[in-house]
N, C-alpha and C positions, 0 to 999 in steps of 0.2 A: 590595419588589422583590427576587428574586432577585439574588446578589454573582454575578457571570462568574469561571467556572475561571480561575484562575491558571494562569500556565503560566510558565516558565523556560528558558531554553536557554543553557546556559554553552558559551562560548565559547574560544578560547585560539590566540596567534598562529600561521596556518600550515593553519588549520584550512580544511575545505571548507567553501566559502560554498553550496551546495547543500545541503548537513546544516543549513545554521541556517534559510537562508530557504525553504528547500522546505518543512518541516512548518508553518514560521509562517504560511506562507503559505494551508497548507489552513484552519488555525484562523483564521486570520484571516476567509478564505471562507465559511467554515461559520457564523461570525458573522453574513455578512450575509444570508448567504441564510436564518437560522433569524429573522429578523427583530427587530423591538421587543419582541415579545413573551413571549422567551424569552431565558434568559441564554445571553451568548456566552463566547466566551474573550477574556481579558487577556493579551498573549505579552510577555515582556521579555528581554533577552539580557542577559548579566550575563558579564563579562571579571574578569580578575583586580585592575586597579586600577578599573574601570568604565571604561578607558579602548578606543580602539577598536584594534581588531589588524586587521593585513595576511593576509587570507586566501591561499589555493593560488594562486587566480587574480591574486593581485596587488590587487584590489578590497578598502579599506580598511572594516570593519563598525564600525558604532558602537555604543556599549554603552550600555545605561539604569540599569545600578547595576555597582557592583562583588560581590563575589563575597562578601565578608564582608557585605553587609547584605540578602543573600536571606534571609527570615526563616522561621519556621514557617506563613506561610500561603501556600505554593506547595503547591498541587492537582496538577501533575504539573510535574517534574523532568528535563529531557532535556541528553544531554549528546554533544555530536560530537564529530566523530573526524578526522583527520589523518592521512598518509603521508609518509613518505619516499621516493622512486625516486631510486635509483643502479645503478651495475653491477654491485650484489650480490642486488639484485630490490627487492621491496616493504615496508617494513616498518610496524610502525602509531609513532605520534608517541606518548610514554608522558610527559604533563606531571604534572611530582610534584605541581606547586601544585594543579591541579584533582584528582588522586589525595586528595589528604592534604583538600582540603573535599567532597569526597565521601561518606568516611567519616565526617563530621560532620552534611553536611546531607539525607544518602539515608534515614537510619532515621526520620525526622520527615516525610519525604514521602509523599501518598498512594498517589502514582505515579511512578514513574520510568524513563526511557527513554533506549538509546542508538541516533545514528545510526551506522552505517556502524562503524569502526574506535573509535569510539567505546565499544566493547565493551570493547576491552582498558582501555580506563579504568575502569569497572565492576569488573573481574575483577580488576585491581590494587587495585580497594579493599576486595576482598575480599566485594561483594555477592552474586557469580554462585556462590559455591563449595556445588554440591550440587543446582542448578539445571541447565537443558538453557541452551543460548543461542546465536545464531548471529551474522557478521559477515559482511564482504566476502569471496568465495572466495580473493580472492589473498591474505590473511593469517590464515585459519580453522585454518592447520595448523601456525602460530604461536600463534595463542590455544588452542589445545589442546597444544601444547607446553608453553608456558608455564604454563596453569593445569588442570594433571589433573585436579583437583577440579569443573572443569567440563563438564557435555556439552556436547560443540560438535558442531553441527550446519550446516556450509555449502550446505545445499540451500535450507532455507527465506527468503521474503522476510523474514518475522519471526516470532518469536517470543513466546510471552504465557507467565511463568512467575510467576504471583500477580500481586503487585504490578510484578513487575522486567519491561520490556519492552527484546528486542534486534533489530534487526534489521540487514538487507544492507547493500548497497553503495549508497549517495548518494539516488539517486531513491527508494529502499524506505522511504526515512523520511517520505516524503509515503502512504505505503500505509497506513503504520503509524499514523500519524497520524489519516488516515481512519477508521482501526479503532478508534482511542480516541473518535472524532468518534461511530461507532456506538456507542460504549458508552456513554456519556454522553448522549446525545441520540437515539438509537436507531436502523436501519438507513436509513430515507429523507432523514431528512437528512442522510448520509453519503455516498447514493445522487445527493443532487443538488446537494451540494458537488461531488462525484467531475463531475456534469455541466458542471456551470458551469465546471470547470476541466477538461474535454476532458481529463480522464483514464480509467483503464481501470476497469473496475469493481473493486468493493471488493476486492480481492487477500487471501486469508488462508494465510499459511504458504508451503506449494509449490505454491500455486494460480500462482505468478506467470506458468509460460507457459501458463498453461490459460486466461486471461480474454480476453475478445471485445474491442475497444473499442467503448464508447460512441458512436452517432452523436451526431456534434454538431451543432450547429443547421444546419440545413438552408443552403445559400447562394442567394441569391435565383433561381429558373429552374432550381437545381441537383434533376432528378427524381431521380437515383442514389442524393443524400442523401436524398430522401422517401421515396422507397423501402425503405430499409435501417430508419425508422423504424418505416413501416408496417410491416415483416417484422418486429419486433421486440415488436409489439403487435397481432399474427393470426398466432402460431406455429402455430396446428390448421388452417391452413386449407393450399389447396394453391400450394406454395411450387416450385412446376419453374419450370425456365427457360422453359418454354411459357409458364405461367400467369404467371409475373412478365413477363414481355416482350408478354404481351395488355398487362397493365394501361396497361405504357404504350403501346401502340398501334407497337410495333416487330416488326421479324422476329427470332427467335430469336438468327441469327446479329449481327447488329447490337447486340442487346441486349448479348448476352452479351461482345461485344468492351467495349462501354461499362463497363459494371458492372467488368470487370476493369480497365481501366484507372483505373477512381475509386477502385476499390477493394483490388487487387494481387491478386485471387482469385477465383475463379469463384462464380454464382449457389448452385453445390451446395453447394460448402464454406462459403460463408459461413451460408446457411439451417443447416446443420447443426452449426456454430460459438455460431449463437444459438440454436438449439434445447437442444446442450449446455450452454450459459451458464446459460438460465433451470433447466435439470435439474442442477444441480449447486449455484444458487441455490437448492432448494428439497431437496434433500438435505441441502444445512446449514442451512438456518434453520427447516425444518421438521420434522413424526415424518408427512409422508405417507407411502403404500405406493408400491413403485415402481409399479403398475399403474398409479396414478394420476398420478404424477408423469411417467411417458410420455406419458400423456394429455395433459396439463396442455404439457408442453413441446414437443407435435408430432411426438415420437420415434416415436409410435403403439401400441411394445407395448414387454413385458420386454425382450424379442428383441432388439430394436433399441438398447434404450437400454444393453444389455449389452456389442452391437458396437463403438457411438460410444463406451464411455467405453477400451472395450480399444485400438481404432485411436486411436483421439484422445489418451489422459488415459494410458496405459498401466495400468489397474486397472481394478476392479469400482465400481458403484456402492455396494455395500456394502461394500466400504475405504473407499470416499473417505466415507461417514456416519461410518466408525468413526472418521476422522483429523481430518475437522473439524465434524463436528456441534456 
């Protein structure tokens, strides 16, 4: 039987409790939904005596080892992050004890990752220098201060630099997570961990305000949610507010009030939301031609899918292959 990835998440008093349990959380997911059949992940948080610390919120976390008996068979390596707020602004929490085991236990890992502020912990141990990397925007021009040897980059959700993974602010580390979830086990189960947990779809880089979300399960008698599935599974076909508002036997006007209020947006934008989502899915994960790739996503032609990415995406469809293909 296949061993399940290791995973590690060092911890340290003060810390966000959303940096530890958000990624664990997706691993953990991704576990159940890839079944018996296939290895999952193992997740353990590891504190500095093993003992448990008082996170941001005040919510006290427990630990399953201490920090010196993480050994050489952790598969991926993550480590969070912490602030300070006072009336001098933000700053990141720089704990020497996880600095100085860092630099011990990062070169034996196969993978390593930080959440959030979590980054300046990395860069103090000297892993990021020569590398690009990014963090929270309210401390990005502190970690670039600090460590010139680094590129920092505060746009992106995350960052993949070989082995060393960075990313944003709190929630981003469930993104990122996701992304290790696709590499490891490949893009659909990523695709339907990402579902089960009514998250946004897989986010790469500065994809973050460019993703649609997810319809989630439908709620019982709810048509709006059935609706936004079917639209999401007959992009070619025709998607007006006429033609959506036959299906369910409403007048235009009525429809289109409904849909907006389920949904905060109009029948056009959203069609065109998911049309871009799948064409921008298939710019990165594939080598189609845009002809077809219009095709394919209901955009219809070049033409079109050159407008949506410029009004929507601010770029071309050929930037956005060149950025994350």
């Amino acid at each position: 039987m296949l061993q399940p990835h290791r995973v590690v998440i060092a911890a340290f008093p003060g810390v966000e409790l959303l940096n530890v349990t958000g990624p664990a959380e997706v691993f953990s997911v991704a576990t159940r939904v890839a079944g018996t059949g296939r290895p999952g992940y193992t997740v353990r948080i590891a504190t500095a005596e093993g003992a448990p610390v008082a996170t941001s919120s005040g919510i006290r976390l427990m630990a399953d080892l201490p920090l010196d008996e993480v050994n050489g068979d952790v598969d991926t390596l993550l480590v969070s992050g912490a602030v300070r707020v006072d009336d001098q602004g933000v700053e990141p929490v720089l704990d020497s004890g996880i600095i100085d085991w860092l630099r011990e236990a990062a070169p034996g890992t196969h993978r390593v990752g930080s959440i959030c502020s979590g980054t300046h912990l990395l860069a103090a141990a000297g892993l990021l220098d020569g590398l690009s990397a990014t963090t929270h925007w309210l401390t990005a021009a502190r970690l670039a201060a600090d460590h010139p040897r680094v590129t920092v980059d505060p746009d992106p959700i995350f960052i993949r630099a070989g082995r060393l993974w960075t990313c944003a602010g709190i929630t981003s580390g469930m993104d990122m997570a996701l992304a290790m979830v696709a590499e490891d086990h490949g893009p659909e189960l990523a695709l339907a961990t990402a579902r089960m947990m009514v998250m946004y779809v897989k986010r790469a880089g500065g994809q973050s305000q460019f993703s649609v979300p997810l319809a989630a399960p439908a709620a019982p008698g709810d048509r709006i949610d059935d609706l936004c599935i079917w639209i999401g599974e007959h992009l070619t076909e025709d998607l007006s507010a006429e033609a959506l508002a036959a299906r369910l036997h409403l007048s235009v006007r009525h429809f289109s009030r409904l849909f907006r209020r389920r949904t905060s947006t109009t029948p056009a934008a959203y069609v065109e939301s998911a049309r871009l989502e799948a064409a921008r899915q298939l710019l990165q994960d594939t080598d189609r031609g845009l002809p077809e790739i219009a095709a394919i996503s209901g955009l219809g032609s070049v033409e079109s899918l050159h407008r949506s990415f410029r009004r929507r995406l601010g770029t071309t469809p050929a930037q956005y292959r060149r950025r994350f293909h």
